[in-house]
C-alpha positions as CSV (number, residue, x, y, z in Angstrom):
1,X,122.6,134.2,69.8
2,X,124.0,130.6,69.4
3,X,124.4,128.9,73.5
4,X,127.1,127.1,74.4
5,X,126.4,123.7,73.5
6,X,125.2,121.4,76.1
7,X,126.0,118.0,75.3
8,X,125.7,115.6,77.9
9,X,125.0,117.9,80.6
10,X,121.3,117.9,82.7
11,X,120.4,121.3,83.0
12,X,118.5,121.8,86.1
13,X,116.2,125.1,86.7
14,X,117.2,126.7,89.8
15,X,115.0,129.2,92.3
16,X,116.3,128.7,95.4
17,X,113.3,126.4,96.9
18,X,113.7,123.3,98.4
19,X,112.0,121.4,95.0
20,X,115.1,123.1,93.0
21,X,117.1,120.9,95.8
22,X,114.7,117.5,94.9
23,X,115.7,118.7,91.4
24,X,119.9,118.8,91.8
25,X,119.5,115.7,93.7
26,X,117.6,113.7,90.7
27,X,120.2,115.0,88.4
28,X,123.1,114.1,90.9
29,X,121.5,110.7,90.1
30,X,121.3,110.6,86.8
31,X,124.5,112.5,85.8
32,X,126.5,109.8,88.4
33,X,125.8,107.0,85.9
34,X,125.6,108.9,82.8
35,X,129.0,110.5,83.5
36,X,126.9,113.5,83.0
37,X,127.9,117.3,83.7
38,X,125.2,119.8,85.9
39,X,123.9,123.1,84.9
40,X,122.1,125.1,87.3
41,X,119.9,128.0,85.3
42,X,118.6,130.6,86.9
43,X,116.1,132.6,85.7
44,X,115.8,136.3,86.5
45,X,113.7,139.7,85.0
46,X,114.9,141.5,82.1
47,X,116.4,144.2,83.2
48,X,117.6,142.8,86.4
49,X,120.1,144.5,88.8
50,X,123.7,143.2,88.5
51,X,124.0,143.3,92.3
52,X,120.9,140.5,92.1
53,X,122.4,138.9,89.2
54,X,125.9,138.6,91.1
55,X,124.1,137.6,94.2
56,X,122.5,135.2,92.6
57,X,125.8,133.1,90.8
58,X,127.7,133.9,94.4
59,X,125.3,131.0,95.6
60,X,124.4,129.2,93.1
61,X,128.8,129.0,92.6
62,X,129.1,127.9,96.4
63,X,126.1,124.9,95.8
64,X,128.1,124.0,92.4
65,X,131.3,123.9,94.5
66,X,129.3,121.4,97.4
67,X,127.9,119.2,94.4
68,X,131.5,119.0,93.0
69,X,132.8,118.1,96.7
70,X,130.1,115.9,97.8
71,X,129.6,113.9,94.2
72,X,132.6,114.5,92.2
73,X,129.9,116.0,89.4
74,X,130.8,118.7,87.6
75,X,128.5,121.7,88.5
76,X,128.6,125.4,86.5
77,X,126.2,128.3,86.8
78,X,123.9,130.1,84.3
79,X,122.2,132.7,85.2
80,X,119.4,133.6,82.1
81,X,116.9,137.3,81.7
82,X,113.6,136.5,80.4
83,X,110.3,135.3,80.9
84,X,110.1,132.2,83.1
85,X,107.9,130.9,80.6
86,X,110.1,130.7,77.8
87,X,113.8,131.3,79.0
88,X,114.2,128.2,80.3
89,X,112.6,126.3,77.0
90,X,115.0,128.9,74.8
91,X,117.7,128.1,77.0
92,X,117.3,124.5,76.4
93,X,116.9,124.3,72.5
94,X,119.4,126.9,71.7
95,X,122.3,125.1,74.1
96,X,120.7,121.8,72.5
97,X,120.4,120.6,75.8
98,X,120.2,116.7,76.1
99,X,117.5,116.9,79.6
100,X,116.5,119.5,81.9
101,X,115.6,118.6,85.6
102,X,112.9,120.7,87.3
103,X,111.4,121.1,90.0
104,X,107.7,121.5,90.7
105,X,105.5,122.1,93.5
106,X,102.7,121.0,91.6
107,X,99.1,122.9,90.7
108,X,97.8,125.1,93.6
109,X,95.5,127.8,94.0
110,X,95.2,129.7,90.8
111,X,97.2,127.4,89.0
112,X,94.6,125.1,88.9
113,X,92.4,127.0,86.9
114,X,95.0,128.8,84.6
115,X,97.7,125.9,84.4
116,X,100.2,124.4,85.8
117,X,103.8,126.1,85.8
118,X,105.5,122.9,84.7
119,X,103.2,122.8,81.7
120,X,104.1,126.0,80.9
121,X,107.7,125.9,81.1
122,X,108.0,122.6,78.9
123,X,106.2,123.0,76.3
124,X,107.9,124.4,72.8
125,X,111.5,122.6,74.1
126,X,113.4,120.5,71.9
127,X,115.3,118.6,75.4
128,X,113.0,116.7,77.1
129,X,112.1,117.7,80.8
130,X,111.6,115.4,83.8
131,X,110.0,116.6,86.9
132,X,110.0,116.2,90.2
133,X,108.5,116.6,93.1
134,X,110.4,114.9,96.0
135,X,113.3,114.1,96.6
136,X,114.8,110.9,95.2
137,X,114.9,107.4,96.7
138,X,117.9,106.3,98.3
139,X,118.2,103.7,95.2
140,X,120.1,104.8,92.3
141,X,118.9,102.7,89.5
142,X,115.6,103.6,87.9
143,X,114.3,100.1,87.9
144,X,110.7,100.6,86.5
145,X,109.4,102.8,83.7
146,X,106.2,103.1,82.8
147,X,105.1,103.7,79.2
148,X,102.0,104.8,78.2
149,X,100.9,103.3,74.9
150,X,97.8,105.1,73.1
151,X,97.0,105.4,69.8
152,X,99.1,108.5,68.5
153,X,101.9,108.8,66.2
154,X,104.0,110.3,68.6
155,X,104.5,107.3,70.9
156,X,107.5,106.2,68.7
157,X,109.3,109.6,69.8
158,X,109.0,109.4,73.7
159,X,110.1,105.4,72.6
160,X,113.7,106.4,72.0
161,X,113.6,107.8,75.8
162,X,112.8,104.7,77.0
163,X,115.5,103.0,75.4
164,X,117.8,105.5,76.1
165,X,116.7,105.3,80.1
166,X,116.3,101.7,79.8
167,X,120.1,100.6,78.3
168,X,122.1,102.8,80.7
169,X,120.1,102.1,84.0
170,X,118.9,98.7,82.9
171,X,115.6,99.0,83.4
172,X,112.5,97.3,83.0
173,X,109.6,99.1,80.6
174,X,105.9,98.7,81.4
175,X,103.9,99.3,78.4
176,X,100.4,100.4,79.8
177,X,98.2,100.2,76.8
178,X,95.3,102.5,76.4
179,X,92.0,100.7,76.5
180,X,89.7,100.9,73.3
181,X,86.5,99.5,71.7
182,X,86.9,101.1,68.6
183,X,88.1,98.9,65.7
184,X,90.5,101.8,63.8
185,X,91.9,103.4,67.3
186,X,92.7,99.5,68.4
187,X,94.6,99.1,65.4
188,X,96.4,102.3,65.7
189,X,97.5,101.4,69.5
190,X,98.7,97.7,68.3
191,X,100.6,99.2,66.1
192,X,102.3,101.5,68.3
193,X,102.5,98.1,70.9
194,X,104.2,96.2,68.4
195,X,106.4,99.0,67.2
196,X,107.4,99.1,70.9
197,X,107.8,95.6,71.3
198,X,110.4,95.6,68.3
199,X,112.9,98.1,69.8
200,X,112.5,97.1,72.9
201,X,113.9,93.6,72.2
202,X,115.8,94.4,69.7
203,X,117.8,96.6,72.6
204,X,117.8,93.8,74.9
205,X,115.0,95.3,77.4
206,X,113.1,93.1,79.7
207,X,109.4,94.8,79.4
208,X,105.6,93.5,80.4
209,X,102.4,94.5,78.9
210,X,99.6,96.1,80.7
211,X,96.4,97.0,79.7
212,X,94.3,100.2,81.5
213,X,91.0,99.3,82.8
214,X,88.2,100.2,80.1
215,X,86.6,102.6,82.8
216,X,87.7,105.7,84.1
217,X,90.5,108.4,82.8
218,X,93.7,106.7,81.2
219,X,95.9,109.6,83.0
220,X,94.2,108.6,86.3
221,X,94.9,104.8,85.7
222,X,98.2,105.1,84.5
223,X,99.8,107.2,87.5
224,X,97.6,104.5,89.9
225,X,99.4,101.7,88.0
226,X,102.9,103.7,88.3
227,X,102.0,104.0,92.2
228,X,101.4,100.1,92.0
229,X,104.7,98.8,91.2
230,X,106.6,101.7,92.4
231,X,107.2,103.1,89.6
232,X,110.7,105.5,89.2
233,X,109.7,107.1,86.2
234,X,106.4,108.0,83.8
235,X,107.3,108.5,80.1
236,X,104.6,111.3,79.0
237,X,104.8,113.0,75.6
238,X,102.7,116.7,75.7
239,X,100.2,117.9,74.1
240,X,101.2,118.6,70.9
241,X,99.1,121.9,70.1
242,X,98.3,122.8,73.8
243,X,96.0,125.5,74.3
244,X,94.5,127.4,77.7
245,X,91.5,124.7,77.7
246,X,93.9,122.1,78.2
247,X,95.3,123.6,80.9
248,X,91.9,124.8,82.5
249,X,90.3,121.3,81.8
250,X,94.2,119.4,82.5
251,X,96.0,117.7,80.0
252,X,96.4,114.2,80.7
253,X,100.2,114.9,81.5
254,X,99.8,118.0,82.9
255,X,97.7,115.6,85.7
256,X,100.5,112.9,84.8
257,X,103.3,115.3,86.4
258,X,100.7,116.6,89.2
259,X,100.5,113.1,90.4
260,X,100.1,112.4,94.3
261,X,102.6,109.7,94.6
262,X,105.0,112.0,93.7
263,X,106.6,110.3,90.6
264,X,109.0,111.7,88.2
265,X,107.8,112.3,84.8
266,X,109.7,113.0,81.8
267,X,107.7,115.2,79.4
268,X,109.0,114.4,75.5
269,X,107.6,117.1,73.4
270,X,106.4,116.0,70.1
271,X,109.5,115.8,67.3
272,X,111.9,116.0,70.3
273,X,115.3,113.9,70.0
274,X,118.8,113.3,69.1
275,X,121.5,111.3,67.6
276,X,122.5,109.3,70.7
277,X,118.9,108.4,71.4
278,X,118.4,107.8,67.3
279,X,120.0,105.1,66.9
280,X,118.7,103.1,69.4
281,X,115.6,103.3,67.0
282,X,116.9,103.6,63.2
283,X,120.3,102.8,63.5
């Protein structure tokens, strides 16, 4: 069945832990400047009892009703039976959702053998997903975005995010270029450089160039860059055909969103976008 559609609201995954809170507060943040609406989704068994299902909108209605009295942002509920795994994603393509703001609490015990939650959550979405772990900074503006630049075709896609972030909270992209001796791959990550370049100037974005050390993991140096000039946001797209070794052995954005300086991370998955983020690129 055909959702409600979701234009410009951020959909933020809801279950009742305090990183659902760092999650609201993020999309507070964004929705303020965006002139955004909120939608909490909750996500509960099929098969659920309707006194947990009504229990569960009674309090997700009275935080709706603070956000709405505290910010002035529009706040509804959806409440969602599924697999956690996949309702949320489902959710998201079939409202065509423009962002969803989660929450994580990042890879622990098991989870760092069989994946991270996150991970599993975002992956086979059309709306991009940024996560969080903390709460945001008392700043509203997200000043600095950094943009990894490797040698894939999908860099252009996660590009149209950038823009998009960049025009409404005038920010400043740092293009951290992925460090190679190889001939062919250097051509391939110039190209996506320059590609980058274009747009980004041709949007009126102020943006430096950075280049990974040649040693060590380019996940590893990018989040200790990000860390480096206080980063607000990493721009990540996912693996495009992720299977359980990359989550056993971690993605490089599944370690991306794990990262211990507690950045946000938007996760574009590969042939995600829309029209208002299009045109920044083709139009």
């Amino acid at each position: 069945m055909q959702e409600e559609q979701d234009n410009n609201v951020i959909v933020v995954t809801w279950d009742f832990t305090h990183v659902s809170e760092y999650a609201l507060a993020h999309a507070v943040k964004i929705a303020s400047i965006m002139k955004y609406e909120i939608k909490l989704l909750h996500i509960v068994e099929p098969a659920a009892p309707s006194e947990k299902i009504e229990n569960a909108r009674r309090k997700m209605a009275q935080v709706c009703a603070e956000t709405l009295s505290r910010d002035g942002i529009i706040c509804k509920v959806v409440v969602k039976e599924g697999n956690l795994f996949t309702a949320i994603s489902d959710y998201a393509t079939q409202s065509n959702t423009q962002l969803v703001m989660m929450g994580t609490h990042g890879r622990k015990g098991t989870q760092k053998m069989f994946g991270s939650k996150a991970l599993k959550v975002i992956t086979g979405s059309n709306a991009p997903f940024i996560v969080v772990k903390a709460k945001p900074s008392e700043n509203l503006n997200i000043s600095n975005v950094v943009f990894p630049i490797d040698f894939t075709s999908e860099n252009k896609e996660k590009l149209q995010w950038a823009i998009y972030i960049g025009r409404n909270f005038h920010s400043k992209v740092h293009l951290f270029k992925y460090p190679v001796s190889d001939s062919d791959l250097q051509k391939k990550v110039n190209t996506n450089l320059n590609f980058a370049i274009r747009f980004l100037k041709q949007n009126n974005l102020e943006y430096e160039i950075h280049t990974a050390p040649k040693k060590g993991n380019f996940a590893s140096a990018t989040i200790r860059f990000a860390e480096k000039i206080r980063a607000d946001l990493i721009i990540v797209m996912t693996t495009k055909h992720i299977t359980i070794l990359d989550y056993m052995f971690a993605a490089d954005e599944q370690a991306i969103i794990d990262n211990s300086a507690k950045i946000p991370v938007m996760c574009v998955n590969p042939r995600t976008g829309f029209a208002g983020t299009g045109q920044y690129l083709y139009g």
